[in-house]
SEZA-470699 format. One line per field, with one value per atom (N, C-alpha, C): residue in three letters; atom name; z, x, y. Coordinates in nm, 4 decimals. Example, Ala and Ser with C-alpha at 12.3 -4.5 7.8 and 13.67 -1.06 7.14 Angstrom:
// residues 2
type [ALA; ALA; ALA; SER; SER; SER]
atom [N; CA; C; N; CA; C]
c3 [0.7800; 0.7800; 0.7800; 0.7080; 0.7140; 0.7870]
c1 [1.3190; 1.2300; 1.3200; 1.2850; 1.3670; 1.2900]
c2 [-0.5690; -0.4500; -0.3300; -0.2250; -0.1060; 0.0030]
//
This chain:
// residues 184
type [UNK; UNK; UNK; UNK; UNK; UNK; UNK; UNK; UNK; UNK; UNK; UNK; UNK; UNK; UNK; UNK; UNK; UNK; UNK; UNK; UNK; UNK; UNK; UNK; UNK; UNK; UNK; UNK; UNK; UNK; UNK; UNK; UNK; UNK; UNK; UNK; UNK; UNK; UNK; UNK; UNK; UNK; UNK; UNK; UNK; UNK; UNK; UNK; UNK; UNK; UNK; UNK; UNK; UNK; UNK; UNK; UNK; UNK; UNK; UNK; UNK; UNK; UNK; UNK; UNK; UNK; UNK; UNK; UNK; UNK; UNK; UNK; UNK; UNK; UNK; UNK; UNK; UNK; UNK; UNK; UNK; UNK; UNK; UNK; UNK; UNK; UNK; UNK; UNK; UNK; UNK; UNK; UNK; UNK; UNK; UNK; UNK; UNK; UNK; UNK; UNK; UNK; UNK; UNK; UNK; UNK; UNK; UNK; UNK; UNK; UNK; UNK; UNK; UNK; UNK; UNK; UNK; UNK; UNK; UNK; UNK; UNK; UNK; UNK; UNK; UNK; UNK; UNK; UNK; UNK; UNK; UNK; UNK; UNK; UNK; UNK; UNK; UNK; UNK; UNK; UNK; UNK; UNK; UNK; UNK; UNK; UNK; UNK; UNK; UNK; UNK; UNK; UNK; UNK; UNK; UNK; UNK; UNK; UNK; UNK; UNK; UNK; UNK; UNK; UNK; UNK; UNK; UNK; UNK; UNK; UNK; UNK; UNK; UNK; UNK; UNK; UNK; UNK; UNK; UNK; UNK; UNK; UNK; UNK; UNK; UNK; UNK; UNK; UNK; UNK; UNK; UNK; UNK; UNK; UNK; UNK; UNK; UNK; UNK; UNK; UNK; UNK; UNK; UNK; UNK; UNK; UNK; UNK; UNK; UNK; UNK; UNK; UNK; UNK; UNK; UNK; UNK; UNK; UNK; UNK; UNK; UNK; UNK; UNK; UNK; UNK; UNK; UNK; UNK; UNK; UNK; UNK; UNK; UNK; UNK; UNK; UNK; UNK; UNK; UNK; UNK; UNK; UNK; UNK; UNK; UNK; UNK; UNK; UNK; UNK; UNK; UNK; UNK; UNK; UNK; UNK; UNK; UNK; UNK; UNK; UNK; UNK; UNK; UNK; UNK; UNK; UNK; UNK; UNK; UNK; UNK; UNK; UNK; UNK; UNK; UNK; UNK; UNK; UNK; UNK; UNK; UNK; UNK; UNK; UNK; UNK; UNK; UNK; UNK; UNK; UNK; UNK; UNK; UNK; UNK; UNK; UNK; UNK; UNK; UNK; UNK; UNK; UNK; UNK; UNK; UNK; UNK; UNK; UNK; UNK; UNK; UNK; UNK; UNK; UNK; UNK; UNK; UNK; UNK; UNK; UNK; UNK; UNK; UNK; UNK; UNK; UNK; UNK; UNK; UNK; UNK; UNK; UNK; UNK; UNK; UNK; UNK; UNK; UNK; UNK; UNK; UNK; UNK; UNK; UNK; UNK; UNK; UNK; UNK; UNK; UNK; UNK; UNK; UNK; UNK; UNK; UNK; UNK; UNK; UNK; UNK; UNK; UNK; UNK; UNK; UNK; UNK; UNK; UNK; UNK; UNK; UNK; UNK; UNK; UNK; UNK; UNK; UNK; UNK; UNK; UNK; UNK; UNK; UNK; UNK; UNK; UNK; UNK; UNK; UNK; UNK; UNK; UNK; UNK; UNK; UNK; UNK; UNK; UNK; UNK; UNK; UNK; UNK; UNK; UNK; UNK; UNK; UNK; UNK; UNK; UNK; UNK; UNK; UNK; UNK; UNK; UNK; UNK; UNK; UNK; UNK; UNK; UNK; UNK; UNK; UNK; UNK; UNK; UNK; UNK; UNK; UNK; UNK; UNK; UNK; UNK; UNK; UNK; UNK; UNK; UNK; UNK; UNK; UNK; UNK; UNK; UNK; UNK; UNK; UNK; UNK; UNK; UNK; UNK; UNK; UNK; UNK; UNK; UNK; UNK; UNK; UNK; UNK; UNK; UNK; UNK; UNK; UNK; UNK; UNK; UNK; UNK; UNK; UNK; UNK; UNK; UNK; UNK; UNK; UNK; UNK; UNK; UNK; UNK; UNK; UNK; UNK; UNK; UNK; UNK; UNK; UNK; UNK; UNK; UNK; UNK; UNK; UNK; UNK; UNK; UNK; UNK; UNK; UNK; UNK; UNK; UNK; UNK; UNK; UNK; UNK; UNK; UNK; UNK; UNK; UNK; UNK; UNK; UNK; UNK; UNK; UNK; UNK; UNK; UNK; UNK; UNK; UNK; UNK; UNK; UNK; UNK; UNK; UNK; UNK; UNK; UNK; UNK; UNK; UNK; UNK; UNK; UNK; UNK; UNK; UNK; UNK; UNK; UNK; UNK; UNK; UNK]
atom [N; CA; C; N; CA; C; N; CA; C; N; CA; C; N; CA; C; N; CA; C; N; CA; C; N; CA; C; N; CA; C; N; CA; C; N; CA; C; N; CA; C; N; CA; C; N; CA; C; N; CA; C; N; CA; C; N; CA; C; N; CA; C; N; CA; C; N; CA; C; N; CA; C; N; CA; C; N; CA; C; N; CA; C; N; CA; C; N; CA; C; N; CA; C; N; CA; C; N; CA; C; N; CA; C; N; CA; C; N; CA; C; N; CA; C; N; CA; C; N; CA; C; N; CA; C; N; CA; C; N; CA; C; N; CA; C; N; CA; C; N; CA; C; N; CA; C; N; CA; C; N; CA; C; N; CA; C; N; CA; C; N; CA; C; N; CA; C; N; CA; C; N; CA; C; N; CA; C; N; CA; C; N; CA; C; N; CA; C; N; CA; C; N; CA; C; N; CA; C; N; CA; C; N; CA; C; N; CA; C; N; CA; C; N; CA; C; N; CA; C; N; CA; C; N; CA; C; N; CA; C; N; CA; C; N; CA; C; N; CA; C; N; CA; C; N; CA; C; N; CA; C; N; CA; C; N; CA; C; N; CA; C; N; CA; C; N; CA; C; N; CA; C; N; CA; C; N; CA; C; N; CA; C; N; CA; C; N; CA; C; N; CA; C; N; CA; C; N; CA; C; N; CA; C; N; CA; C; N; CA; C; N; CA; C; N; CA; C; N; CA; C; N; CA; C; N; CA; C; N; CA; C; N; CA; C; N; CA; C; N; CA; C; N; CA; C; N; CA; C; N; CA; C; N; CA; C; N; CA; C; N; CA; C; N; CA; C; N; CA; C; N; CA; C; N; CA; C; N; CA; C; N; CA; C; N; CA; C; N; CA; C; N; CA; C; N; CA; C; N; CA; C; N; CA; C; N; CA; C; N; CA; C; N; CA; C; N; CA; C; N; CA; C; N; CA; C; N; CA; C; N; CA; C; N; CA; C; N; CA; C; N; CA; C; N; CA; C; N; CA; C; N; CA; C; N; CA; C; N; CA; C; N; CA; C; N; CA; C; N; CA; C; N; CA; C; N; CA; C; N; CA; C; N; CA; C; N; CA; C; N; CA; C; N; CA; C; N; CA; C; N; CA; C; N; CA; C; N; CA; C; N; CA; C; N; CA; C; N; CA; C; N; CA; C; N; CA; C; N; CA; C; N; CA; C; N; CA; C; N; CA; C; N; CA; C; N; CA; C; N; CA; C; N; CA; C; N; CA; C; N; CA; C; N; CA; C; N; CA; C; N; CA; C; N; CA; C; N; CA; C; N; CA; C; N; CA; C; N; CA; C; N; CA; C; N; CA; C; N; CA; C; N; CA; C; N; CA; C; N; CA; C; N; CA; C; N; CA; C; N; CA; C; N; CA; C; N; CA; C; N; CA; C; N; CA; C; N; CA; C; N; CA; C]
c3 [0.4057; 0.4372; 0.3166; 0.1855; 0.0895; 0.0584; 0.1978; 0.2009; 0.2448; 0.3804; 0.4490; 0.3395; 0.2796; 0.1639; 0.0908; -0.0150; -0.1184; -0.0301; 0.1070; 0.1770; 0.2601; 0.2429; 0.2856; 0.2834; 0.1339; 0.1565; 0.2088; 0.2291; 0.2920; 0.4962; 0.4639; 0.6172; 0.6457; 0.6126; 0.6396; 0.6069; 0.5086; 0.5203; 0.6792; 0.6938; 0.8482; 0.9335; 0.9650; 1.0832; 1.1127; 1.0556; 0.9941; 1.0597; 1.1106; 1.2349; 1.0747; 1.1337; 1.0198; 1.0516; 1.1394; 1.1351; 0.9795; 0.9487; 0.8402; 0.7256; 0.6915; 0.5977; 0.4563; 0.4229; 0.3374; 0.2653; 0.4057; 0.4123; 0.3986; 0.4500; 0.4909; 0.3104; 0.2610; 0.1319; 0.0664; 0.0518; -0.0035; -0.0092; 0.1754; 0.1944; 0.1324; 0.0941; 0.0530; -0.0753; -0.1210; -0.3227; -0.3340; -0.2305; -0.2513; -0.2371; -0.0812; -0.1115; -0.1864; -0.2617; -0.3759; -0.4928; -0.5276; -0.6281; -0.6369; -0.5343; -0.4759; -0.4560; -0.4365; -0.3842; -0.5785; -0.6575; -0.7909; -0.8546; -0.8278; -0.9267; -0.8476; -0.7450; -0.7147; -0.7420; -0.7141; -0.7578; -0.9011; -1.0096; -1.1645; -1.1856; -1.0692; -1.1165; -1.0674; -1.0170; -0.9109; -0.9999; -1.1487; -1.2041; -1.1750; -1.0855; -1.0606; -1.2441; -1.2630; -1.3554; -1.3117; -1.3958; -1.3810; -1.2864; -1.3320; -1.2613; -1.1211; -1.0167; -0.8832; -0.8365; -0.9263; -0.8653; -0.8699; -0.8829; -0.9137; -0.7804; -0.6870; -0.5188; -0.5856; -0.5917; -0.5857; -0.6621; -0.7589; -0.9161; -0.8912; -0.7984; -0.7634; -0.6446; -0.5609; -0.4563; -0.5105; -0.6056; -0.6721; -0.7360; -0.7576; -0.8461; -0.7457; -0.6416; -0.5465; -0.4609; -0.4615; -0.3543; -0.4177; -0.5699; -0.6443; -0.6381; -0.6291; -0.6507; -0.5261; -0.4307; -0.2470; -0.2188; -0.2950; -0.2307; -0.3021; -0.4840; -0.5077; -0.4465; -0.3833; -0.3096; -0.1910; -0.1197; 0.0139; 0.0195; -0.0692; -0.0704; -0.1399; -0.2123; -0.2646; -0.2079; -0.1131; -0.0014; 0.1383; 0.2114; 0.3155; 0.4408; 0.4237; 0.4820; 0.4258; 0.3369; 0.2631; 0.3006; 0.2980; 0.3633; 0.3356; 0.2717; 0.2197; 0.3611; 0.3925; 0.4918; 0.6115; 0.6443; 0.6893; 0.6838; 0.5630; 0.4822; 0.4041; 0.4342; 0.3776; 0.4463; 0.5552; 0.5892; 0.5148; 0.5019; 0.4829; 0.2694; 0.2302; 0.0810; 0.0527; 0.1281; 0.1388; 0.1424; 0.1938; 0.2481; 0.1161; 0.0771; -0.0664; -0.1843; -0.1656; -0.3113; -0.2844; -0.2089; -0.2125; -0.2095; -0.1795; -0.2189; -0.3745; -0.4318; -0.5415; -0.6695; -0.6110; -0.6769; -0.6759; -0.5817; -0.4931; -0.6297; -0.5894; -0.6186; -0.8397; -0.8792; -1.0053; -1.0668; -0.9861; -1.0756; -1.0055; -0.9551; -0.9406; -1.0647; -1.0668; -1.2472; -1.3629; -1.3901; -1.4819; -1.5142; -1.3864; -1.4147; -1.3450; -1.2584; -1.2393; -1.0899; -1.0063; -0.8682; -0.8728; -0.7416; -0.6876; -0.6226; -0.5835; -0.5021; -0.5473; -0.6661; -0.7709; -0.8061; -0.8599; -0.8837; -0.7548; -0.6636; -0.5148; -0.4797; -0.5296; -0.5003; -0.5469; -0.6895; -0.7822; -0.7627; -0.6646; -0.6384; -0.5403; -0.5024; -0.3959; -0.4304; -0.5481; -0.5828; -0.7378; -0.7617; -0.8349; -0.9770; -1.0821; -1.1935; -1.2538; -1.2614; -1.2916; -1.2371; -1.0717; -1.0189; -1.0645; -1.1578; -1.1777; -1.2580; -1.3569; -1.4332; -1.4016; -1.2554; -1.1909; -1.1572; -1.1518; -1.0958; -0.9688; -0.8596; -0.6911; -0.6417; -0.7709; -0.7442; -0.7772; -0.8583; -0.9063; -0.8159; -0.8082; -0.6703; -0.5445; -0.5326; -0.3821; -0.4030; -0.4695; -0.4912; -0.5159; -0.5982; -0.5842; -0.4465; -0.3736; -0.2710; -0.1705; -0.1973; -0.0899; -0.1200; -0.2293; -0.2709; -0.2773; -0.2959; -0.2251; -0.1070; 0.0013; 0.1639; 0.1518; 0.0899; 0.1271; 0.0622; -0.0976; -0.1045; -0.0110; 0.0622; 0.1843; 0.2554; 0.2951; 0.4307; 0.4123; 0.3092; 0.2510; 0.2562; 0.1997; 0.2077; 0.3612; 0.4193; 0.5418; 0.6095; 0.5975; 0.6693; 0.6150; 0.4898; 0.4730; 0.4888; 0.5174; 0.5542; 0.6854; 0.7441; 0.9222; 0.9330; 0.8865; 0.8691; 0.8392; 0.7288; 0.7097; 0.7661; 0.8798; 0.9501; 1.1078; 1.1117; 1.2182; 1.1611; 1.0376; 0.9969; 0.9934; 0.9594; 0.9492; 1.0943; 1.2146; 1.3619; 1.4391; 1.2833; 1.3990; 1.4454; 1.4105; 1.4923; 1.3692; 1.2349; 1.0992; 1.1915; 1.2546; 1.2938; 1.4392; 1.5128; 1.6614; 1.6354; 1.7985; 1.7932; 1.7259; 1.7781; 1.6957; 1.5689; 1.4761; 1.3330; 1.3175; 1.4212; 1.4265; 1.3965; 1.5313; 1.5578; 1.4033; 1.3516; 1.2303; 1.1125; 1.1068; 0.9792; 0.9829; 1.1403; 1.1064; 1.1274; 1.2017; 1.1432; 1.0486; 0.9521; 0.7786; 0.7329; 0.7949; 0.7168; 0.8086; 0.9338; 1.0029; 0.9913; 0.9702; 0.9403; 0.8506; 0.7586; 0.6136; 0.5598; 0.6607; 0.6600; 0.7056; 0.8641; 0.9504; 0.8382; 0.7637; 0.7061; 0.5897; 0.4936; 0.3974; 0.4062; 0.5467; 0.5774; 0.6373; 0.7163; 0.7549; 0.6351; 0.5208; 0.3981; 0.3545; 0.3509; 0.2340; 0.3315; 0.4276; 0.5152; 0.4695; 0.5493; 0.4843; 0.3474; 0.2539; 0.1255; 0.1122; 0.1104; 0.1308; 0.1651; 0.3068; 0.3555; 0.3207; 0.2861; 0.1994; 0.0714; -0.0222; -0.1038; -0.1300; 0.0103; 0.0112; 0.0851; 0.1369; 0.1934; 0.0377; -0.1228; -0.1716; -0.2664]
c1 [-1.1328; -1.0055; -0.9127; -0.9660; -0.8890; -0.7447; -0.7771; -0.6684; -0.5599; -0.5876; -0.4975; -0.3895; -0.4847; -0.4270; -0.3351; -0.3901; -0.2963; -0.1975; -0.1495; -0.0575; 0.0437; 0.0182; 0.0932; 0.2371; 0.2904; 0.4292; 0.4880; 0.4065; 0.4625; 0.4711; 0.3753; 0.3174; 0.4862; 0.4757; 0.5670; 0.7662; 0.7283; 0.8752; 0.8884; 0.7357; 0.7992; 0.7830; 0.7304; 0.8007; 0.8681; 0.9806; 1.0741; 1.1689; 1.2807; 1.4280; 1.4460; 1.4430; 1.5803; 1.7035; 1.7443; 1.8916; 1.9259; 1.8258; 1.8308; 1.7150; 1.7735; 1.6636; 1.6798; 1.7842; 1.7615; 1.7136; 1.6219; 1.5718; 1.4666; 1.4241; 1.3044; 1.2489; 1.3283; 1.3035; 1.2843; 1.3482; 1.4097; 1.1747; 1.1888; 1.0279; 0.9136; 0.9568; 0.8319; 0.8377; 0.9242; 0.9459; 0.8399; 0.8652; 0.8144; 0.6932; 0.6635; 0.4876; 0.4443; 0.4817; 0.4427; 0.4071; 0.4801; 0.4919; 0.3710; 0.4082; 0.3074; 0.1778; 0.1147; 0.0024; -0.0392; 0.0898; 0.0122; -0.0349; 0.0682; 0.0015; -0.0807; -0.1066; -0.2714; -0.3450; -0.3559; -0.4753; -0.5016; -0.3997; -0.4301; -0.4802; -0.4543; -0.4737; -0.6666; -0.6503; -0.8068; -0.9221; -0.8757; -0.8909; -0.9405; -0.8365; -0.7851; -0.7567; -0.8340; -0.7720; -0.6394; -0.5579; -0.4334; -0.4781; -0.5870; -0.6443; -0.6614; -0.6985; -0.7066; -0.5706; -0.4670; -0.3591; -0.2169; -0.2587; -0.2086; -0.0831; -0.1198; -0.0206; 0.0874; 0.0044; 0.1106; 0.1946; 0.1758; 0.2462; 0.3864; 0.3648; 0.4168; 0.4957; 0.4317; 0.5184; 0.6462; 0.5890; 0.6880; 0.8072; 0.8023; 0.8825; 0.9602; 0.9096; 0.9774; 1.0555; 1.0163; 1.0760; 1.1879; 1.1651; 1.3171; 1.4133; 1.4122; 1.4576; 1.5519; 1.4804; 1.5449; 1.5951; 1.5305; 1.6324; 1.7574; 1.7752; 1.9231; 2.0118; 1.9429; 2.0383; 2.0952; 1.9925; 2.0309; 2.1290; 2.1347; 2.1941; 2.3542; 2.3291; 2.4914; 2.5634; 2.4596; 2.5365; 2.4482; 2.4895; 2.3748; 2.3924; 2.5071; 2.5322; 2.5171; 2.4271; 2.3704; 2.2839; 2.3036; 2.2305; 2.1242; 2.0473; 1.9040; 1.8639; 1.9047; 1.8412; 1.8067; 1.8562; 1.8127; 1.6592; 1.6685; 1.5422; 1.4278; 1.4593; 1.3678; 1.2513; 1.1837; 1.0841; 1.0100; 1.0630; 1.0427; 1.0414; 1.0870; 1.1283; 0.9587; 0.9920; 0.8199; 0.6898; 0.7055; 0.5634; 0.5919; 0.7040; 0.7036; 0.6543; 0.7080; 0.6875; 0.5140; 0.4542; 0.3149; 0.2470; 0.2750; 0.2351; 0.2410; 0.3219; 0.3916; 0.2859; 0.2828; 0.1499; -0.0048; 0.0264; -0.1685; -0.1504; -0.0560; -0.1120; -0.1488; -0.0222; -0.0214; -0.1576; -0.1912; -0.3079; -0.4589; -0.4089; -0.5236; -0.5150; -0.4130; -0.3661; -0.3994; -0.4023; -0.4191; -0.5931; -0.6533; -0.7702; -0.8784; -0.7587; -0.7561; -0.7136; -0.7725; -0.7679; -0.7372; -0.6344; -0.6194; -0.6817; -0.8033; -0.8683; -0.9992; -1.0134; -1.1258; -1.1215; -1.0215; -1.0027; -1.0457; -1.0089; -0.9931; -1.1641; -1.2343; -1.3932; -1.4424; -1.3894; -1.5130; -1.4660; -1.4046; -1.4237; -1.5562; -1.5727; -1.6699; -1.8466; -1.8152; -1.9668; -1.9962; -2.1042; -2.1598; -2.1587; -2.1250; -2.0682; -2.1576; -2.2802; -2.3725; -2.3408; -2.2857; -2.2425; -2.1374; -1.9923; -1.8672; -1.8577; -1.9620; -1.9772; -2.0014; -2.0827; -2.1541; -2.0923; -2.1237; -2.0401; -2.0068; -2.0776; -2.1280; -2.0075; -1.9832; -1.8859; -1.7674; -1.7348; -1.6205; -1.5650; -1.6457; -1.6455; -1.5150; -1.6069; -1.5474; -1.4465; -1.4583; -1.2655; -1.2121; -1.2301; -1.1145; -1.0965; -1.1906; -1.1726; -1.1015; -1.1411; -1.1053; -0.9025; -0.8950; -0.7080; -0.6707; -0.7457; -0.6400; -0.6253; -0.7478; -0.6736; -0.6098; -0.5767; -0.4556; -0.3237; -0.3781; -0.2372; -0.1610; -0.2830; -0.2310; -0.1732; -0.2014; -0.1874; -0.0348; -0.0089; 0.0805; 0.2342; 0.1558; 0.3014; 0.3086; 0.2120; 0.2629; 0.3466; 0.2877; 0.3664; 0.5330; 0.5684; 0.7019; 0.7614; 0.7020; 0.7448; 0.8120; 0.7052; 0.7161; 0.8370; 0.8671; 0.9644; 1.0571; 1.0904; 1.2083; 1.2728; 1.1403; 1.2058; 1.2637; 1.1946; 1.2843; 1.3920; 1.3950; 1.5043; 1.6430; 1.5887; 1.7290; 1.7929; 1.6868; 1.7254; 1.7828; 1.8049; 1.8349; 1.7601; 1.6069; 1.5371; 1.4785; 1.4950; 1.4290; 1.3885; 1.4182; 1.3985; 1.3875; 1.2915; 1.2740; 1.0880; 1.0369; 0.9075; 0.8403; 0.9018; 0.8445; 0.7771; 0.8737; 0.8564; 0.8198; 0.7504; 0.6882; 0.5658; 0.5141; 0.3810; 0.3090; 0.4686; 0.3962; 0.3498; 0.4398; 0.4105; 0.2185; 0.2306; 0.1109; 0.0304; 0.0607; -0.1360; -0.0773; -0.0044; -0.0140; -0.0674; -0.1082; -0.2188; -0.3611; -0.3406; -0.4496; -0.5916; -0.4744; -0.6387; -0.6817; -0.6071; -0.6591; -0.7531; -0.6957; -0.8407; -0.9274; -0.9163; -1.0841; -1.1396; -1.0511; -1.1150; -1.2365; -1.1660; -1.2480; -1.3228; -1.3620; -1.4968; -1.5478; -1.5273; -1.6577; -1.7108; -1.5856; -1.6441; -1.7592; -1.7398; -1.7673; -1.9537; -1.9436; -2.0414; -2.1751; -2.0771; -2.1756; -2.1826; -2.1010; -2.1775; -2.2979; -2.2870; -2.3921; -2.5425; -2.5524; -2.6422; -2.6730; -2.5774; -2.6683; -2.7578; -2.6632; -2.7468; -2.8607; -2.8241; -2.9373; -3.0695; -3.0038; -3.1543; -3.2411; -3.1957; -3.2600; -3.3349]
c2 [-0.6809; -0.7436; -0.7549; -0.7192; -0.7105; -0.6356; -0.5081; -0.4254; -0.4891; -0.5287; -0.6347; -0.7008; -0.8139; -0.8855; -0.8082; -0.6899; -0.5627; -0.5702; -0.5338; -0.4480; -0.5743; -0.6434; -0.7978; -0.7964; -0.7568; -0.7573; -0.6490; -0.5210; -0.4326; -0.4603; -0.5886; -0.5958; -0.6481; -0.7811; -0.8843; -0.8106; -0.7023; -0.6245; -0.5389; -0.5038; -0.3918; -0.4766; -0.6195; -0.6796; -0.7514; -0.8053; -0.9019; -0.7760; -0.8525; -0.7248; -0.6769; -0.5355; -0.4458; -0.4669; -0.5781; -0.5952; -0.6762; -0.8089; -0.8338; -0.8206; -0.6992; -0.6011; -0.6809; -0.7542; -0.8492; -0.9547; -0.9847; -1.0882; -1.0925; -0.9386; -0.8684; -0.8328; -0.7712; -0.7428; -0.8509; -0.9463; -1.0997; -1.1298; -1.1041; -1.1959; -1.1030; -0.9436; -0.8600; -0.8941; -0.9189; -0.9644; -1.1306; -1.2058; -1.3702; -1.2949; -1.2496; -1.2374; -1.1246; -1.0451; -0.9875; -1.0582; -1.1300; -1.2264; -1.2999; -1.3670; -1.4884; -1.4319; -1.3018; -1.2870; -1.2340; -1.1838; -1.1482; -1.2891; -1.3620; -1.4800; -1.5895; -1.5677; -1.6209; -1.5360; -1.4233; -1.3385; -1.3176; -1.3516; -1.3626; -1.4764; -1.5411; -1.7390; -1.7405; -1.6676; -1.6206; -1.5647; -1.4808; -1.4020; -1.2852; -1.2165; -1.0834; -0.9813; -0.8700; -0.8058; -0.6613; -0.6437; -0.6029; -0.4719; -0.4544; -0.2978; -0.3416; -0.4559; -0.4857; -0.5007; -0.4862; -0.5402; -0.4436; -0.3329; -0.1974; -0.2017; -0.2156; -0.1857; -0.3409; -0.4640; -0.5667; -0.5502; -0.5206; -0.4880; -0.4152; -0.2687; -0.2218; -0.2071; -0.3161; -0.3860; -0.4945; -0.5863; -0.6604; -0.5805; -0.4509; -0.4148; -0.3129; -0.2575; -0.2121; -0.3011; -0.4252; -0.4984; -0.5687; -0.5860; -0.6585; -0.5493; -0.4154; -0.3373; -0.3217; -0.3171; -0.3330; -0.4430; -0.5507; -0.6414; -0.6716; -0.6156; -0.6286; -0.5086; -0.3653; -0.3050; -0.3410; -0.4172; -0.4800; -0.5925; -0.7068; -0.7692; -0.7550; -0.6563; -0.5888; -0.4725; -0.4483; -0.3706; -0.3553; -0.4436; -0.4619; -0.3429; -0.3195; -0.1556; -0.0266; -0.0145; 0.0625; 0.1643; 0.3101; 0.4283; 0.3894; 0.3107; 0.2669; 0.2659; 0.1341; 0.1012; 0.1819; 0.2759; 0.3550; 0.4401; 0.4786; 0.5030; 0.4668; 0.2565; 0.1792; 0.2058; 0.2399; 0.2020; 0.3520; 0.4790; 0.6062; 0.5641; 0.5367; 0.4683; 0.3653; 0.3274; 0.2449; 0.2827; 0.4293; 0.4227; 0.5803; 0.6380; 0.7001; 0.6483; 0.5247; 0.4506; 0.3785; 0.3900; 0.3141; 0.5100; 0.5987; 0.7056; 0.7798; 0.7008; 0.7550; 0.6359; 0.5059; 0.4032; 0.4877; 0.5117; 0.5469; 0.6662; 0.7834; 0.9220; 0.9137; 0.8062; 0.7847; 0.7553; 0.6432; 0.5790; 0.6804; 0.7812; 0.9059; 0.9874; 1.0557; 1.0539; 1.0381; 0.8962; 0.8339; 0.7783; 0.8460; 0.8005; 0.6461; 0.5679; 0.3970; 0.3791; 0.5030; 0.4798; 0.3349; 0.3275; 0.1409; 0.0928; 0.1479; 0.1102; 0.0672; 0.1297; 0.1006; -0.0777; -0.1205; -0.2576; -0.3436; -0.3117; -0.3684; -0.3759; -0.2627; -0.2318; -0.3662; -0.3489; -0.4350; -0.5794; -0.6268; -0.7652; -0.7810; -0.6888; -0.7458; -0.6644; -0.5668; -0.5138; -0.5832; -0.5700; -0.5807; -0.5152; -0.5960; -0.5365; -0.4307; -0.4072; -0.2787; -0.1654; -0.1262; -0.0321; -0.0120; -0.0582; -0.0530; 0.0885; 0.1512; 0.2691; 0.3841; 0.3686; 0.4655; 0.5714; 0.6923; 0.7924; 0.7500; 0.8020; 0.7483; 0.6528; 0.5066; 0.4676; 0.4841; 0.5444; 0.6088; 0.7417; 0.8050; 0.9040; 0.8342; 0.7710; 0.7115; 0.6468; 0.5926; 0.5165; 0.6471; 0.7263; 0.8385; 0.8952; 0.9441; 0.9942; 0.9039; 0.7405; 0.6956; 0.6476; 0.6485; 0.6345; 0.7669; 0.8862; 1.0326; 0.9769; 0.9417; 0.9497; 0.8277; 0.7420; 0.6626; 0.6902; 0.7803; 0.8590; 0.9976; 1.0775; 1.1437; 1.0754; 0.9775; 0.9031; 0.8434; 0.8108; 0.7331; 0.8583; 0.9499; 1.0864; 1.1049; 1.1426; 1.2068; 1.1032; 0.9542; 0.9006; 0.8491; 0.8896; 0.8761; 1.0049; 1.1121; 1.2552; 1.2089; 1.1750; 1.1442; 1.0303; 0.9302; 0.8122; 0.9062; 1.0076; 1.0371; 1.0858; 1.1912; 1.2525; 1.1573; 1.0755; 0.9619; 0.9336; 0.9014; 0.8392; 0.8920; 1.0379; 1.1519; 1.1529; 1.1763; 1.1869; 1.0800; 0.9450; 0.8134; 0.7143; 0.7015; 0.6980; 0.5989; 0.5695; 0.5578; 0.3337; 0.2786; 0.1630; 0.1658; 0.2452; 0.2188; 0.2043; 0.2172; 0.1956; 0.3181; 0.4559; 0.5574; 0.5198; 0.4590; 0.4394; 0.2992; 0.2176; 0.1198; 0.2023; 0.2592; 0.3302; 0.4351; 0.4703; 0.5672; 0.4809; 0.3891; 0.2691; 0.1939; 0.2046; 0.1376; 0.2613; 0.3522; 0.4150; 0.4492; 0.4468; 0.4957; 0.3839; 0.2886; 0.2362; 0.1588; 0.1564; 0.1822; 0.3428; 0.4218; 0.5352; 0.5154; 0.5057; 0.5071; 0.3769; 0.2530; 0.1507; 0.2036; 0.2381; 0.2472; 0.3638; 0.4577; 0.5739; 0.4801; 0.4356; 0.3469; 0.2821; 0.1650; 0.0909; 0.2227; 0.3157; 0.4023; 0.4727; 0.5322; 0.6254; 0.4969; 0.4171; 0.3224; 0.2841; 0.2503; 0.2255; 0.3713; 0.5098; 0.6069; 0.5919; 0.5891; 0.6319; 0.5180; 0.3895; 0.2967; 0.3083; 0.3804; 0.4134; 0.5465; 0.6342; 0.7786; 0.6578; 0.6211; 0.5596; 0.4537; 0.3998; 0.3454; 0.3784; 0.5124; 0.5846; 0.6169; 0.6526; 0.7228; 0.6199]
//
C-alpha cells in the first residue's frame, strides 16, 4: 500500500473537477509536501522519496501556471504533463542507478537483503514497468487531449490503469520472485 501513499498527490490532482485545476494543483502541492515531511519526520531516507520529491516540484510548478493563467493550454494537457513528468522521475532514477522503487522496497524488507543482487534486480525491473506504464499512458492522454477529449472519462479510465497495472504488476512480480526464492 506504499504505492498508494507515493502516488497520493497525483491521486487527489486527477479527482478534484478540472474545471478548477487550480485548486487541484494548489491540493497536489499540500499533499506532496505534507506526505514528504511526514515521511522524513517518519525517517524516510531521500532515496524512498524520489516520486514525492518530484511531485512537490511538479505540482509548485502547475500550480503557479494555473493560477496566473487559469485559461492556460496547460490545462488541457495537465493530466497527459503528469503522467510525463512521473515517467520522466521513474525513467531518471533508472539512470542514475536509484530505481524509485528501491527506496519504497526497503521500508518493508529487511536491511541484509538491501545489497543483494535478486533485490536490486527487481526494483529495476519493477520501476521500468512503471516507467513504461507511465509513458504510454501520457502518450495515450495526449492523444485525448489533442482530440478534445484530454478531461472526459476516456482519460479518467487511462489515468488509472496507468497506475492500476503497474500495481497489480508489482505485488504479483514481487509475490513470484519471493516464492522462486524461497523455493531455493
Amino acid at each position: 500500500m506504499s504505492y498508494v501513499r507515493t502516488f497520493l498527490p497525483w491521486i487527489v490532482f486527477a479527482v478534484l473537477p478540472s474545471g478548477q485545476w487550480q485548486w487541484a494543483a494548489l491540493a497536489g502541492l499540500v499533499a506532496a509536501v505534507a506526505m514528504t515531511v511526514q515521511q522524513r519526520r517518519a525517517g524516510a531516507g531521500f532515496d524512498a522519496l524520489i516520486i514525492e520529491i518530484g511531485s512537490a516540484v511538479f505540482f509548485a510548478a502547475l500550480t503557479v501556471i494555473a493560477f496566473a493563467d487559469p485559461h492556460s493550454g496547460v490545462h488541457d494537457y495537465s493530466a497527459a504533463l503528469s503522467s510525463a513528468t512521473l515517467a520522466l522521475i521513474a525513467g531518471v532514477s533508472l539512470l542514475v542507478g536509484k530505481p524509485f522503487t528501491l527506496g519504497i522496497a526497503k521500508r518493508s524488507t529487511p536491511r541484509e537483503v538491501w545489497g543483494l543482487r535478486p533485490f536490486i534486480r527487481t526494483n529495476v525491473v519493477i520501476t521500468a514497468v512503471w516507467t513504461a506504464a507511465f509513458t504510454v499512458t501520457a502518450a495515450a492522454l495526449a492523444a485525448l487531449a489533442h482530440a478534445g477529449h484530454g478531461h472526459s472519462m476516456s482519460a479518467t479510465l487511462v489515468q488509472a490503469a496507468g497506475f492500476v497495472v503497474p500495481m497489480l504488476f508489482t505485488v504479483r512480480y514481487v509475490a513470484a520472485v519471493q516464492a522462486k526464492t524461497g523455493a531455493r
